[in-house]
ZAKOL-402305 format. One record per residue: x, y, z of N, C-alpha, C, O in turn. Coordinates in steps of 0.05 Angstrom, whole numbers, plus 32768, in hexadecimal, padded with zeros to 4 digits. Example, Ala and Ser with C-alpha at 12.3 -4.5 7.8 and 13.67 -1.06 7.14 Angstrom:
+------+------+------+------+------+------+------+------+------+------+------+------+
!  nc1 !  nc2 !  nc3 ! cac1 ! cac2 ! cac3 !  cc1 !  cc2 !  cc3 !  oc1 !  oc2 !  oc3 !
+------+------+------+------+------+------+------+------+------+------+------+------+
! 8108 ! 7F8E ! 809C ! 80F6 ! 7FA6 ! 809C ! 8108 ! 7FBE ! 809C ! 811D ! 7FBE ! 80A9 !
! 8101 ! 7FD3 ! 808E ! 8111 ! 7FEB ! 808F ! 8102 ! 8001 ! 809D ! 810C ! 8017 ! 80A1 !
+------+------+------+------+------+------+------+------+------+------+------+------+
//
This chain:
+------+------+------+------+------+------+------+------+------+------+------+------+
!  nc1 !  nc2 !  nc3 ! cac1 ! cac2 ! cac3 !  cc1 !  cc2 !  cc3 !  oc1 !  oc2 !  oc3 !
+------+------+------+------+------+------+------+------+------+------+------+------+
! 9002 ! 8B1D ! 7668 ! 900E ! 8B37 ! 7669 ! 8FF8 ! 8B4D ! 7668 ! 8FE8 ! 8B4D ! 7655 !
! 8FF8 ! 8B5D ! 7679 ! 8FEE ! 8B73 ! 7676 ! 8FEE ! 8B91 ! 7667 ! 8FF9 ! 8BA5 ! 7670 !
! 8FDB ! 8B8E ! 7649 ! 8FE2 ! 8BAD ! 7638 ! 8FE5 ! 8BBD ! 763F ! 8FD5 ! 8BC8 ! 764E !
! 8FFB ! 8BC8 ! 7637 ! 9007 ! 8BE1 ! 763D ! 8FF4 ! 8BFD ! 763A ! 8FFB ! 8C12 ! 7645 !
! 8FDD ! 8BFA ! 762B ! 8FC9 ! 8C0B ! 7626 ! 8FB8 ! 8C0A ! 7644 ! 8FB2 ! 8C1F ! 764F !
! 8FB4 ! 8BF6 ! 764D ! 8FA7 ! 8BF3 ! 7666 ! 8FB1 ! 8C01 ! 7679 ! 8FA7 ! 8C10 ! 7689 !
! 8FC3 ! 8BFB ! 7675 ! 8FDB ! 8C0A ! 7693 ! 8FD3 ! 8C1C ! 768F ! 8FBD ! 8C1D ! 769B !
! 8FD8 ! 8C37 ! 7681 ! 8FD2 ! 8C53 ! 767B ! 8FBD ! 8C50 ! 7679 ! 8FB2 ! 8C61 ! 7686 !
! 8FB0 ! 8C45 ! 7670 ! 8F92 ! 8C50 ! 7677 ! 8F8C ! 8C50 ! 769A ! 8F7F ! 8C62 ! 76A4 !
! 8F97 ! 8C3A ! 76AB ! 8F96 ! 8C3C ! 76C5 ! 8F9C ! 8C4F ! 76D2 ! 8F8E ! 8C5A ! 76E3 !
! 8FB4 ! 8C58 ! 76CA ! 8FC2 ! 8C6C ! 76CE ! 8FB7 ! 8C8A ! 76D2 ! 8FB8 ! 8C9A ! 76E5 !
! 8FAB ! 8C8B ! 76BB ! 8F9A ! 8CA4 ! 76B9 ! 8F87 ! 8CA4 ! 76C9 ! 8F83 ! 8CB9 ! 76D4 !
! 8F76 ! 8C8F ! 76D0 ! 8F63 ! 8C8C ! 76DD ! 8F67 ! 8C93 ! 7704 ! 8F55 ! 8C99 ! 7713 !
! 8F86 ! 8C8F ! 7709 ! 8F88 ! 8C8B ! 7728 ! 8F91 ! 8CA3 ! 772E ! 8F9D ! 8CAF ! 771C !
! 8F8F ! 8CAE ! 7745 ! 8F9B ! 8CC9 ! 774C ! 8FAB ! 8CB9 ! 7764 ! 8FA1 ! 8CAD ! 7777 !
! 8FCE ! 8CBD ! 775D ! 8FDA ! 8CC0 ! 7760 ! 8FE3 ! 8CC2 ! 7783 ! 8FEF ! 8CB2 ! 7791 !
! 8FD7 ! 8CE0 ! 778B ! 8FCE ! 8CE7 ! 779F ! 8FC3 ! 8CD7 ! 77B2 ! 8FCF ! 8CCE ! 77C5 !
! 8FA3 ! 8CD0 ! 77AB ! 8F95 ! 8CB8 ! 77B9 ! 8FA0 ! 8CA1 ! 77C2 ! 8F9A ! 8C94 ! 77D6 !
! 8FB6 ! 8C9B ! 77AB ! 8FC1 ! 8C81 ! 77B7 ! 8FDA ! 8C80 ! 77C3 ! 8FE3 ! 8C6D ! 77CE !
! 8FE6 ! 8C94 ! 77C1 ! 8FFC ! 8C90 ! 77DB ! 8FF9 ! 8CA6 ! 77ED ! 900B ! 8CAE ! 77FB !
! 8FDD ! 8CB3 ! 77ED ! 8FD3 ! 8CBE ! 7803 ! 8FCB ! 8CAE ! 7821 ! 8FCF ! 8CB7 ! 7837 !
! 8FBB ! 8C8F ! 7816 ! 8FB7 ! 8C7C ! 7820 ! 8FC8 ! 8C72 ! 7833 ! 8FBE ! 8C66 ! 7846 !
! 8FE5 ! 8C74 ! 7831 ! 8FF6 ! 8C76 ! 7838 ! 9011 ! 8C7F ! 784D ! 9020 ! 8C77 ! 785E !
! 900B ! 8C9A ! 783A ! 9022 ! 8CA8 ! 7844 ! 9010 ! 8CCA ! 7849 ! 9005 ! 8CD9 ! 7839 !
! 9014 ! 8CCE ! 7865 ! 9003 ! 8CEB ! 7869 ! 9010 ! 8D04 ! 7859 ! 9022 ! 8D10 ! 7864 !
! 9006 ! 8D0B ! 783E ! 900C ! 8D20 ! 7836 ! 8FFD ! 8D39 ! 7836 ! 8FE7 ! 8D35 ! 7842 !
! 8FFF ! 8D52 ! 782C ! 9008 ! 8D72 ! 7831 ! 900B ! 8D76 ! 7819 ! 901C ! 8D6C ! 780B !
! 8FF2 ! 8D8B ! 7812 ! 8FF6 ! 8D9B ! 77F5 ! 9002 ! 8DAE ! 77FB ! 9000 ! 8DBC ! 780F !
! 9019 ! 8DAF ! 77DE ! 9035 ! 8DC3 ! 77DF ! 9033 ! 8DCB ! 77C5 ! 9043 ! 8DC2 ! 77B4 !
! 901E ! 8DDF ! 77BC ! 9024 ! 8DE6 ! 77A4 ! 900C ! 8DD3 ! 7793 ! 8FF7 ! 8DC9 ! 779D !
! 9014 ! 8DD1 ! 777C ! 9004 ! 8DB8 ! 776E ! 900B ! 8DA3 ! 7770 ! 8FFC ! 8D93 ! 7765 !
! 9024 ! 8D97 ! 777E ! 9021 ! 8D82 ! 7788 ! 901F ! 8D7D ! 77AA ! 9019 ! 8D8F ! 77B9 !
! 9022 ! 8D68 ! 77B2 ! 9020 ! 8D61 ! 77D8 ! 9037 ! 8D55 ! 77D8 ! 903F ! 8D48 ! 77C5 !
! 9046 ! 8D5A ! 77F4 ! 9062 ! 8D4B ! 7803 ! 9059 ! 8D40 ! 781F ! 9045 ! 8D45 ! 782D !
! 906A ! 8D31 ! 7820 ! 9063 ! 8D18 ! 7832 ! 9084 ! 8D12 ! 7840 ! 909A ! 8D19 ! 7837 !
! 907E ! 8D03 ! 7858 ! 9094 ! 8CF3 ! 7859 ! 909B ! 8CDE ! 7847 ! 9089 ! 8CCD ! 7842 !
! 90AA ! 8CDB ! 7840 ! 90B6 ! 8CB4 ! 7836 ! 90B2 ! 8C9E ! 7840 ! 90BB ! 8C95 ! 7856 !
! 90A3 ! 8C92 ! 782F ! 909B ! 8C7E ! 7845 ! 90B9 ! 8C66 ! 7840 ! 90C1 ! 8C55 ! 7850 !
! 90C4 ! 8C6F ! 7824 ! 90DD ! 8C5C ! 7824 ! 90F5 ! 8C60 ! 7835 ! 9106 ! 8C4E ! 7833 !
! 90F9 ! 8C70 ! 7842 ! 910D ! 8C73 ! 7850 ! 9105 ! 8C87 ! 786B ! 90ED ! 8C8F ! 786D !
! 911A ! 8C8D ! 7880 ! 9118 ! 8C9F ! 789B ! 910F ! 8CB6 ! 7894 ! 9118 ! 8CBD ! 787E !
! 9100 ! 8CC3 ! 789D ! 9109 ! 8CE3 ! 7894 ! 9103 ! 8CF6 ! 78AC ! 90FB ! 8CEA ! 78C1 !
! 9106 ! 8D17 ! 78AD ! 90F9 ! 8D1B ! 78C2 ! 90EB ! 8D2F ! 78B2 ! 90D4 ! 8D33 ! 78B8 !
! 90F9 ! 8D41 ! 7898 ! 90E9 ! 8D54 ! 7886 ! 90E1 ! 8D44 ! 786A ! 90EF ! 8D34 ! 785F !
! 90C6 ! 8D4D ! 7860 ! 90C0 ! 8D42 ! 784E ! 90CE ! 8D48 ! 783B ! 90D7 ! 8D5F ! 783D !
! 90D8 ! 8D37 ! 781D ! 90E1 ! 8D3C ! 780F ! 90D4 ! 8D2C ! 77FA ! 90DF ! 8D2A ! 77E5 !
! 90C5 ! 8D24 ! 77FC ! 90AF ! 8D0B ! 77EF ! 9097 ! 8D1A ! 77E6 ! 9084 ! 8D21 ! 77F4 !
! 909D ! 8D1E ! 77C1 ! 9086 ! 8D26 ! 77B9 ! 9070 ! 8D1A ! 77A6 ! 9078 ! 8D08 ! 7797 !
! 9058 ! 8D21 ! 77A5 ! 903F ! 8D18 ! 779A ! 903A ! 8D27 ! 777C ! 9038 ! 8D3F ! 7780 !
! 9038 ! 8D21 ! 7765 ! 9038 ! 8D31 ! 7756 ! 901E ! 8D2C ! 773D ! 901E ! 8D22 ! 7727 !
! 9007 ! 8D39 ! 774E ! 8FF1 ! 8D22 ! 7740 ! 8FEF ! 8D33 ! 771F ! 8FEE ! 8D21 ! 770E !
! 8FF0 ! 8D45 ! 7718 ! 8FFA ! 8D52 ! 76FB ! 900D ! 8D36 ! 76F0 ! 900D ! 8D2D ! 76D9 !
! 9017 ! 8D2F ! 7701 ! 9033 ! 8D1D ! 76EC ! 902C ! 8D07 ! 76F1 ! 9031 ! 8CF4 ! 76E3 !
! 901E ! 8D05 ! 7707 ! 9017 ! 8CE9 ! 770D ! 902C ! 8CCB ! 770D ! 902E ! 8CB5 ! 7702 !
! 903E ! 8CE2 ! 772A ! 9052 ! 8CD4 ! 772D ! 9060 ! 8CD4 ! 774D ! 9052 ! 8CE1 ! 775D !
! 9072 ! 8CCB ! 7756 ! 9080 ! 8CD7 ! 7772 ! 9096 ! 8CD0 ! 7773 ! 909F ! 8CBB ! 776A !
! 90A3 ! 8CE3 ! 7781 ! 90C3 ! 8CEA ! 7786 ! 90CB ! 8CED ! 779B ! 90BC ! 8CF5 ! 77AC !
! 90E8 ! 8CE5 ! 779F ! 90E3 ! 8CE4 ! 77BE ! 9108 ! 8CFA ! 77BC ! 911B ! 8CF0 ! 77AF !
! 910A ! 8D0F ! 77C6 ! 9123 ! 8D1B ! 77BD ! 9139 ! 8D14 ! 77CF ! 9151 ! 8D19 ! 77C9 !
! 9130 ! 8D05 ! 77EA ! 9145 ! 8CF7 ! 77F9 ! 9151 ! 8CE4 ! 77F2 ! 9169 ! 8CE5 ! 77F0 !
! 913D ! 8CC8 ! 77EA ! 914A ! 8CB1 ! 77E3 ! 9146 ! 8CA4 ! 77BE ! 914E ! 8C91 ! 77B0 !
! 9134 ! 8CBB ! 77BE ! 913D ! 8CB7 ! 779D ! 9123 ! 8C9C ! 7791 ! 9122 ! 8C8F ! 777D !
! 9117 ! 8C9D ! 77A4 ! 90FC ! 8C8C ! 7796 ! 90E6 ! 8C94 ! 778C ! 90D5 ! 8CA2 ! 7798 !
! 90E5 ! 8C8F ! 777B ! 90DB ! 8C9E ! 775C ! 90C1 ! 8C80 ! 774F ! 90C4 ! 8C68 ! 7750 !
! 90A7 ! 8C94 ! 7742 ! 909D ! 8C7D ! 7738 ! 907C ! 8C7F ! 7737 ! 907A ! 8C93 ! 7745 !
! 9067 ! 8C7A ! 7730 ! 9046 ! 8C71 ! 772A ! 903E ! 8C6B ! 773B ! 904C ! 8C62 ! 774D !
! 9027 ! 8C6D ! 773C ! 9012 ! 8C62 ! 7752 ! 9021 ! 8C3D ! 774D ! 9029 ! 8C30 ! 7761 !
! 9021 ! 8C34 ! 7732 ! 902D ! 8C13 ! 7731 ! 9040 ! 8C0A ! 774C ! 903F ! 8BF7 ! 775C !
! 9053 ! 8C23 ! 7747 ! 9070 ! 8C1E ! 774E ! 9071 ! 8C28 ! 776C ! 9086 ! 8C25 ! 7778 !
! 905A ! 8C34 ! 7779 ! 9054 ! 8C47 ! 7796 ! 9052 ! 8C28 ! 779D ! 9065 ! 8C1C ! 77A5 !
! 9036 ! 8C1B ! 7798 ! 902A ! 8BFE ! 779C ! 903B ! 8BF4 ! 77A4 ! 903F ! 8BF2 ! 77BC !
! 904D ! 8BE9 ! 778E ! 9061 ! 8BD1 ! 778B ! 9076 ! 8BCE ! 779A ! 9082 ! 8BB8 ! 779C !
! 9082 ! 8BF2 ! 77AE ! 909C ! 8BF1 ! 77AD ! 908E ! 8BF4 ! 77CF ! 9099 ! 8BEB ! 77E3 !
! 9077 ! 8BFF ! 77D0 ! 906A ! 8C01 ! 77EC ! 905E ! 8BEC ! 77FF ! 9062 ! 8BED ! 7818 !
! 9052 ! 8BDE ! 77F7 ! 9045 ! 8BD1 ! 77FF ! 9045 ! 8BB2 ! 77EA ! 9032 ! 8BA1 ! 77E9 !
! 9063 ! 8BB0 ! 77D7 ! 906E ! 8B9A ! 77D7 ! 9061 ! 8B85 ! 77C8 ! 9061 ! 8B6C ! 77CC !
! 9056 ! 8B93 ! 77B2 ! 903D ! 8B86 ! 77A6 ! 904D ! 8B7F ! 7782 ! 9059 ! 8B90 ! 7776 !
! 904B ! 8B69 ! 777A ! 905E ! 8B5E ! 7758 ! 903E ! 8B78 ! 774C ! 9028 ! 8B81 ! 7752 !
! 9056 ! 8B78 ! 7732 ! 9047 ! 8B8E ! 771E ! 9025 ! 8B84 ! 771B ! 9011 ! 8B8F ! 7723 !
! 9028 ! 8B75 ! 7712 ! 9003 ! 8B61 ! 770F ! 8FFA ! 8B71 ! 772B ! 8FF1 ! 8B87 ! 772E !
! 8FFF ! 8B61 ! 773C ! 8FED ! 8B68 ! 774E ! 8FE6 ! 8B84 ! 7759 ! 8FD0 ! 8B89 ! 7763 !
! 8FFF ! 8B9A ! 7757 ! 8FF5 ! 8BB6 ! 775D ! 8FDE ! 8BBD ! 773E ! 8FC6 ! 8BC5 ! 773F !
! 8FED ! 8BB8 ! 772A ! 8FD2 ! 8BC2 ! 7713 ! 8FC2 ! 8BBB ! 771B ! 8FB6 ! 8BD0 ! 7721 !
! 8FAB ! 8B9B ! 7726 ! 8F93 ! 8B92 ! 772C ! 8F8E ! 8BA5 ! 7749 ! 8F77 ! 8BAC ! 774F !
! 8FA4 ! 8BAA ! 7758 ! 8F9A ! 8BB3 ! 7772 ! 8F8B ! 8BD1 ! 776A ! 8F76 ! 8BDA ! 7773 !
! 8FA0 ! 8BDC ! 7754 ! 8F96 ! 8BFC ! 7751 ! 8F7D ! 8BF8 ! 773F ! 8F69 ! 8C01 ! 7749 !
! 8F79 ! 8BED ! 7726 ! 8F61 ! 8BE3 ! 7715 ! 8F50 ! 8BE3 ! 7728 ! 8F47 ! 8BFA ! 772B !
! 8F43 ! 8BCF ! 773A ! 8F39 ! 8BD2 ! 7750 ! 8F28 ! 8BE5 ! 7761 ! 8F10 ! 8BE4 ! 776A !
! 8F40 ! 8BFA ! 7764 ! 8F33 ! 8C16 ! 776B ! 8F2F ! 8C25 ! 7760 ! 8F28 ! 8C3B ! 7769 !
! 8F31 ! 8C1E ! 7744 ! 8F1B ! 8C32 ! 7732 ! 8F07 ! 8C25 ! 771F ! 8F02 ! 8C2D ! 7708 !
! 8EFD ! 8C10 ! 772C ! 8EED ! 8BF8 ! 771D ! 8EEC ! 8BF1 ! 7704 ! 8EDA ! 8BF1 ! 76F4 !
! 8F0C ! 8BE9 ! 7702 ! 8F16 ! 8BE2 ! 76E3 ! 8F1F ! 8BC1 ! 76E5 ! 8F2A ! 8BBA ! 76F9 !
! 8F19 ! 8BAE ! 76CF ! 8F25 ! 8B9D ! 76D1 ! 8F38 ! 8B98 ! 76BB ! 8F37 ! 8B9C ! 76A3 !
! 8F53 ! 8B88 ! 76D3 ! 8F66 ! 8B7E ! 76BB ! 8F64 ! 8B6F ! 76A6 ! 8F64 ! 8B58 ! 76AF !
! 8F62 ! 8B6C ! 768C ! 8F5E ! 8B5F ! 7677 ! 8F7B ! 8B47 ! 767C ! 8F7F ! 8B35 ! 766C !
+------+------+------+------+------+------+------+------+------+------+------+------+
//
């Protein structure tokens, strides 16, 4: 199992931004960036980046969630493996 202290510490460490920038082409709107969804159709963005909160929302389909949960729900990855993928890019290892 992976400490829960770790996580947040990862957490803090990843910008948010960077990694579902990787992604999804976003647009600074303010202090945060919008994007299309990559979870669903769209034709206006409603998909935001919120690197202050260090989080994203999506106001169309309601997908909500961490760089963990961007990983996992994007590109389909079990919890373990998005933490090592993100650890990784900020040259942290999983204990």
């Amino acid at each position: 199992m992976i400490p829960q202290d770790f996580i947040q510490e990862l957490l803090g460490r990843v910008d948010i931004a960077d990694v579902v920038g990787r992604s999804v082409q976003l647009k600074k709107a303010g202090t945060n960036y919008k994007g299309l969804c990559p979870f669903h159709t769209e034709k206006s963005p409603s998909f935001t980046v919120s690197p202050s909160k260090q989080f994203y929302h999506c106001f169309g389909c309601g997908a909500h969630g961490t760089a963990i949960g961007f990983l996992m729900d994007h590109l389909g990855l079990s919890f373990p493996d998005a933490v090592r993928e993100l650890a990784s890019q900020v040259g942290m290892s999983v204990p």
